[in-house]
C-alpha positions in Angstrom: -49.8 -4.0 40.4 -46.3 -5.2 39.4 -43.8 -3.0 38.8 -43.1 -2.0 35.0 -39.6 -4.1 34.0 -36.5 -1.4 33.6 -36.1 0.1 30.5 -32.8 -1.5 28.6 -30.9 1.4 28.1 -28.3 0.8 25.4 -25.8 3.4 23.5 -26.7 4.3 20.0 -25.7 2.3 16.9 -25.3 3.3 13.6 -24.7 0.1 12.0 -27.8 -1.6 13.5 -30.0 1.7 12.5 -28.8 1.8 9.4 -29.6 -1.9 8.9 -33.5 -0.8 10.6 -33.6 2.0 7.6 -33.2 -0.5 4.7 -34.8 -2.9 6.0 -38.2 0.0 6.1 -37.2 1.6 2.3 -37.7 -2.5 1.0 -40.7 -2.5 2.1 -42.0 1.1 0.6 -39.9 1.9 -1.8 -39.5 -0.1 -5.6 -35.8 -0.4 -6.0 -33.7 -3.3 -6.4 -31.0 -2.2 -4.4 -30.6 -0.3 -0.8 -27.4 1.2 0.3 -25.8 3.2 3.5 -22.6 4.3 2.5 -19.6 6.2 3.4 -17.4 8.7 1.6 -14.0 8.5 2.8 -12.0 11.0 1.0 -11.5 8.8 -1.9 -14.1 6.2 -2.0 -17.8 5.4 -1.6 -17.8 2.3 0.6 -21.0 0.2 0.6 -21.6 -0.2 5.0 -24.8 -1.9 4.8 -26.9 -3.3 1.6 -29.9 -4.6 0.8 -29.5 -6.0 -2.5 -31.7 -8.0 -4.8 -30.5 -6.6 -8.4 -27.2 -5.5 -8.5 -24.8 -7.8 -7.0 -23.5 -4.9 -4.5 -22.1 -6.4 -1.3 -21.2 -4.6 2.3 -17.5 -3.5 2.6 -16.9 -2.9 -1.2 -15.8 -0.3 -3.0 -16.0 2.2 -5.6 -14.1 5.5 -6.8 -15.7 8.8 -5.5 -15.6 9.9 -9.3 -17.6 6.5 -10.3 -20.7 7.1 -7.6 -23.6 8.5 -8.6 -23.7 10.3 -4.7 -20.5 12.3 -5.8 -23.8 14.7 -6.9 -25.0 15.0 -3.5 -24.0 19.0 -3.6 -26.9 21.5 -3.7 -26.1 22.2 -7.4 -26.2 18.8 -8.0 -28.5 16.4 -9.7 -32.1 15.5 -8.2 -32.3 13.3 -4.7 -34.9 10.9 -6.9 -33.5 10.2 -10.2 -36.8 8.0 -12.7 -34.0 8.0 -15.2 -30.3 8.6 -15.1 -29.8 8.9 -18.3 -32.3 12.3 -18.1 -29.9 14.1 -15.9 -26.8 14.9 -17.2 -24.9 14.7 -14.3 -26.1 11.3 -13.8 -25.7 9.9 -17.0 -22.0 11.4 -17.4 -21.1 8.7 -14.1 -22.9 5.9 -16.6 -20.8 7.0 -19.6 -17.6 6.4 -17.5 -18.3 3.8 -15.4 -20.6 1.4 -17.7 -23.3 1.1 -14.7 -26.4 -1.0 -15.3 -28.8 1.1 -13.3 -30.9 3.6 -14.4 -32.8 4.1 -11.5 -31.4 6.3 -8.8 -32.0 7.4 -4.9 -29.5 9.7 -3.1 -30.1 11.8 0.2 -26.7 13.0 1.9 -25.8 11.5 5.3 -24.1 14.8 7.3 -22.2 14.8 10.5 -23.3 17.6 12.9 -20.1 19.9 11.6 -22.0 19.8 8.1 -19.4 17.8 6.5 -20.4 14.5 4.2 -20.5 11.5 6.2 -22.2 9.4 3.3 -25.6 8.5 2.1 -28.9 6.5 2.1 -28.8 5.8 -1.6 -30.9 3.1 -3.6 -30.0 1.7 -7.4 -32.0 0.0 -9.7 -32.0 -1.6 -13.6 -35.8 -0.1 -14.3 -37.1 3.2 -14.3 -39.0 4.5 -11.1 -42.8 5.1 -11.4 -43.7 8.9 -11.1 -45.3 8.8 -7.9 -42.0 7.5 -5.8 -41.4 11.5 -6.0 -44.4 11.3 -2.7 -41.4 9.5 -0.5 -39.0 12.0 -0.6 -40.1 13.6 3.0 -40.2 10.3 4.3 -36.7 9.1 3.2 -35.3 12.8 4.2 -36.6 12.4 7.8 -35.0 8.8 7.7 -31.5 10.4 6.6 -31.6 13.0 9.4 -32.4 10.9 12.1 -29.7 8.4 10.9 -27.3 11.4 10.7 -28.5 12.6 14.6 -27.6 8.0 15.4 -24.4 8.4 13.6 -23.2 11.3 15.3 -24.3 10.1 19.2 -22.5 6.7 18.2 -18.9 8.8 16.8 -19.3 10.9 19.9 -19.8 7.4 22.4 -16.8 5.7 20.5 -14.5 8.7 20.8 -15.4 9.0 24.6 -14.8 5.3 24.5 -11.5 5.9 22.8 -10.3 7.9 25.3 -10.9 5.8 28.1 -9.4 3.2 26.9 -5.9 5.1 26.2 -6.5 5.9 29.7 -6.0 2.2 30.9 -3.9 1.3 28.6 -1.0 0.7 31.7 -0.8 -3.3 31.1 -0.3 -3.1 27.8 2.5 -0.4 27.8 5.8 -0.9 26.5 7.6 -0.1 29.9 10.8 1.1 27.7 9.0 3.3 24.9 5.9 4.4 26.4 4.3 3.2 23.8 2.0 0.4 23.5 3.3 -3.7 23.6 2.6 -6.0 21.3 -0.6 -7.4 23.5 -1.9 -4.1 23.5 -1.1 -3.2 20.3 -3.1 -6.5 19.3 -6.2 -5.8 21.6 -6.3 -2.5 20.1 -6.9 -3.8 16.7 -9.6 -6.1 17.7 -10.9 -3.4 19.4 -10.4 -1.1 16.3 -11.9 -3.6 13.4 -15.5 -3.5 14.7 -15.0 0.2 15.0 -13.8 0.6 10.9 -16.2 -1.9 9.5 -19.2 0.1 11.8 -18.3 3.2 10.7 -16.4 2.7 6.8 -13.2 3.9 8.3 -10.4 5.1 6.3 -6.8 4.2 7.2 -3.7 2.1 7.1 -1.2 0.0 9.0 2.5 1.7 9.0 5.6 -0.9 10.1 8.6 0.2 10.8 12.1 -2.0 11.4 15.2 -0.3 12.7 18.5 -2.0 10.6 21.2 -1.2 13.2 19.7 -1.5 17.0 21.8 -5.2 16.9 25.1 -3.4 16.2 24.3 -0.5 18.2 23.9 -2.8 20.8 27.5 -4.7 20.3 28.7 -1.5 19.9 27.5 0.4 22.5 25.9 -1.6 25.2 22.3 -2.0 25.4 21.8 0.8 27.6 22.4 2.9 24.0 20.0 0.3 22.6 17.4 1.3 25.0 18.0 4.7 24.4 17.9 4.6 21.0 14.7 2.9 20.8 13.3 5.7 23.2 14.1 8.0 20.7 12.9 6.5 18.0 9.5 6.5 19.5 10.0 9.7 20.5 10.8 11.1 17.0 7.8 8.7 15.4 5.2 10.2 17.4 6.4 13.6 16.8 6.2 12.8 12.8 2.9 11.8 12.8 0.5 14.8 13.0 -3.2 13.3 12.1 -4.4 10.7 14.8 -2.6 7.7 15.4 -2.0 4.6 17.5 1.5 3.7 18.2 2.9 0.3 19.6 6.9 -1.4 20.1 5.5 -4.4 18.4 8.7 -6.5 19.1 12.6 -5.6 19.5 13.5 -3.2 16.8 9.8 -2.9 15.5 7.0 -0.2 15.6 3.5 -0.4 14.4 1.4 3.0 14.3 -2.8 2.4 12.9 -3.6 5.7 11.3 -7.1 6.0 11.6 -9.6 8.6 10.1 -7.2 9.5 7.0 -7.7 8.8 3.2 -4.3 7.0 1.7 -3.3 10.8 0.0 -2.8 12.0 3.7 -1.2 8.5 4.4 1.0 8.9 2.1 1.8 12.7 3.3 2.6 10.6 6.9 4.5 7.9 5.4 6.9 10.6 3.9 7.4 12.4 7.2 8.1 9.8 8.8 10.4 8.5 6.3 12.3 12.2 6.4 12.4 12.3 10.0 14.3 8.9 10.6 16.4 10.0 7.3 17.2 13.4 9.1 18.2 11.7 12.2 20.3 9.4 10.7 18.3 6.5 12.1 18.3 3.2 9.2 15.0 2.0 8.8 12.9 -0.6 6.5 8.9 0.9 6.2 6.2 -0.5 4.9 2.2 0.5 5.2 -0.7 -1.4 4.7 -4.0 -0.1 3.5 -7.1 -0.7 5.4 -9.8 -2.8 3.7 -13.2 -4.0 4.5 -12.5 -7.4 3.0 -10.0 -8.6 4.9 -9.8 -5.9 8.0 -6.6 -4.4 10.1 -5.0 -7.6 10.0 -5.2 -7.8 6.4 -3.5 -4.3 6.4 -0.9 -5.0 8.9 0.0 -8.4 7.3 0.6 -5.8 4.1 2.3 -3.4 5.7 4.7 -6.6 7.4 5.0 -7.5 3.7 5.9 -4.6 2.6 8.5 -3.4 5.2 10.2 -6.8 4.7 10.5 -6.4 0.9 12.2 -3.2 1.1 14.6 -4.5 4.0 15.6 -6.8 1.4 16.1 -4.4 -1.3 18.2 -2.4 1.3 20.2 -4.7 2.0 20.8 -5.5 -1.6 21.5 -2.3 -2.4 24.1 -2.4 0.6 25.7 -5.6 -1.0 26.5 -3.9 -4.5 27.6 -0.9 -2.6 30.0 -3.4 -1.1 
């Protein structure tokens, strides 16, 4: 007898299930289009469609107060929905928003702390037959056992995580402790497959110091170094929801603020701003928010846009004064 091949033995992946679970709901289920999608504090973000009807694409967008899975509560409206415009809580979203659908299919996607993750959710311009009502067990068993692959892949990515802040010695910013601009660029590589997998929300924050050149004429650049030590220091300090941090060149600091919807970004952004105010420390800021569309480099591009219009505003401001 020959031995049995190994068994391939890879790590859990939500994207690729979720992909397996539309794929299955085509071929059972009579709507026009199949969603997995996230809720991210603010939004519904579309991860991965399977669209023939509506025109929805993965990595857009829509207000958590224009989605229909906003009613994904227990006193919400039904998981199955033959008509929207029969439920009120369903057609109130239509009233707003101008949808086209009318058909609806919502069952909650829950990480294992019972918070929402997203949903398996489905759309469609006709009305559902009656009987689609016999599928509900089937797409509830689906949901779960997406839930149970979306929580082994967040736990595998934040083990992942971890190790690789634990290597991260090459790529360390021997001056600030922080992270170079190499690693600060692997990192976002790394990062971007890790957002679009997973709908994270989140945002690039740059920050340029104004005076480390005149400190440094001034003082000497041993005060140069030491003020960009504590710089870093007081940045990290700021910064209480997790973050990456990086000396992305000279007198420049990039932080990826992961796992937070723009409200607590902006929270951030103001503490940060408050803490280099407070410390007397001049500094241009600018953030970029994360977006499927165009990625972390999109963001950080934004946020390097932003920083730099407000270093020239500064510095007009500075000229009046003079």
């Amino acid at each position: 007898m020959h031995p049995a091949p190994p068994l391939h033995r890879s790590r859990p992946r939500f994207d690729e299930a979720s992909q397996d679970v539309l794929v299955h709901l085509r071929r059972v289920f009579p709507i026009g289009t199949w969603t997995v999608t996230r809720f991210d504090g603010e939004r519904q973000i579309y991860l991965t469609v399977d669209d023939t009807d509506l025109g929805v694409s993965a990595g857009s967008a829509v207000a958590w107060s224009s989605a229909m899975c906003q009613n994904l509560t227990p006193d919400g409206g039904p998981l199955i929905a033959h008509d929207m415009r029969a439920v009120p809580e369903y057609a109130a979203v239509i009233d707003r928003t101008g949808s086209p659908a009318t058909s609806y299919v919502g069952f909650p996607l829950a990480k294992s702390d019972g918070t929402l993750f997203g949903s398996v959710c489905g759309f469609g311009r006709d009305s559902l037959p009656l009987d689609t009502d016999t599928h509900t067990e089937l797409i509830t068993l689906l949901a779960s056992l997406l839930s149970r692959i979306l929580e082994a892949d967040l736990q595998a990515t934040a083990a992942e995580r971890a190790l690789e802040a634990a290597h991260r010695h090459a790529d360390t910013d021997a001056l600030t402790g922080l992270l170079n601009r190499r690693g600060w660029e692997n990192m976002l590589a790394v990062e971007e497959a890790r957002f679009r997998r997973f709908g994270d929300p989140g945002a690039v924050v740059v920050i340029d110091l104004d005076d480390l050149k005149r400190t440094n004429d001034t003082h000497g650049h041993h005060a140069g170094d030491d003020h960009l030590r504590r710089v870093a220091a007081l940045l990290t300090s700021a910064v209480d929801v997790p973050a990456v941090f990086a000396r992305t060149g000279g007198d420049e600091y990039g932080i990826l603020i992961g796992g937070s919807p723009q409200r607590v970004v902006g929270q951030v952004v103001a503490a940060i701003r408050e803490t280099l105010s407070t410390n007397a420390i001049p500094a241009s800021v600018g953030v970029g928010r994360y977006e499927p569309a165009d990625g972390l480099d999109g963001a950080w591009r934004r946020a390097d846009s932003a920083m730099y219009l407000e270093k020239s505003r500064r510095r007009g401001d500075i000229a009046s004064a003079s």
